[in-house]
C-alpha positions, 0 to 999 in steps of 0.5 A: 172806073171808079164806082160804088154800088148804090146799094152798099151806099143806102146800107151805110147811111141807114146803119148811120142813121139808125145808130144816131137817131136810136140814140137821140129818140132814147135820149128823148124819153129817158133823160131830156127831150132837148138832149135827145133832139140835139143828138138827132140834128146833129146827127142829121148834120153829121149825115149830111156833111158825110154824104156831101164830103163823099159826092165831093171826093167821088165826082175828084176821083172821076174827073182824076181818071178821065184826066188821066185817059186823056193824058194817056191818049196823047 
């Protein structure tokens, strides 16, 4: 069965966290308050389609290999 560890998906998305809220909470100070917060959100909504796009495709290919145990079976 296809499967990946939890722990390697919490790793990911802390490494992606890190990189765009880094990136936003730098902006804030240094440059604009309104840019950094923009890199924020959109990193946040970046994240989000990201997870949600991978849950789509995971739970694709589990219902592809059970579909093609039963048709197997048969």
């Amino acid at each position: 069965m296809f499967s990946i560890p939890s722990f390697q998906i919490k790793i990911f998305y802390l490494l992606l966290g890190v990189v765009w809220f880094s990136t936003g909470i730098y902006y804030m100070f240094r440059e604009s308050f309104y840019n950094g917060l923009k890199i924020v959100i959109f990193g946040a909504v970046f994240m989000l389609a990201i997870f949600a796009v991978q849950s789509y495709v995971i739970k694709m290919i589990q219902v592809y290999d059970t579909n093609l145990k039963k048709q197997k079976k048969m």
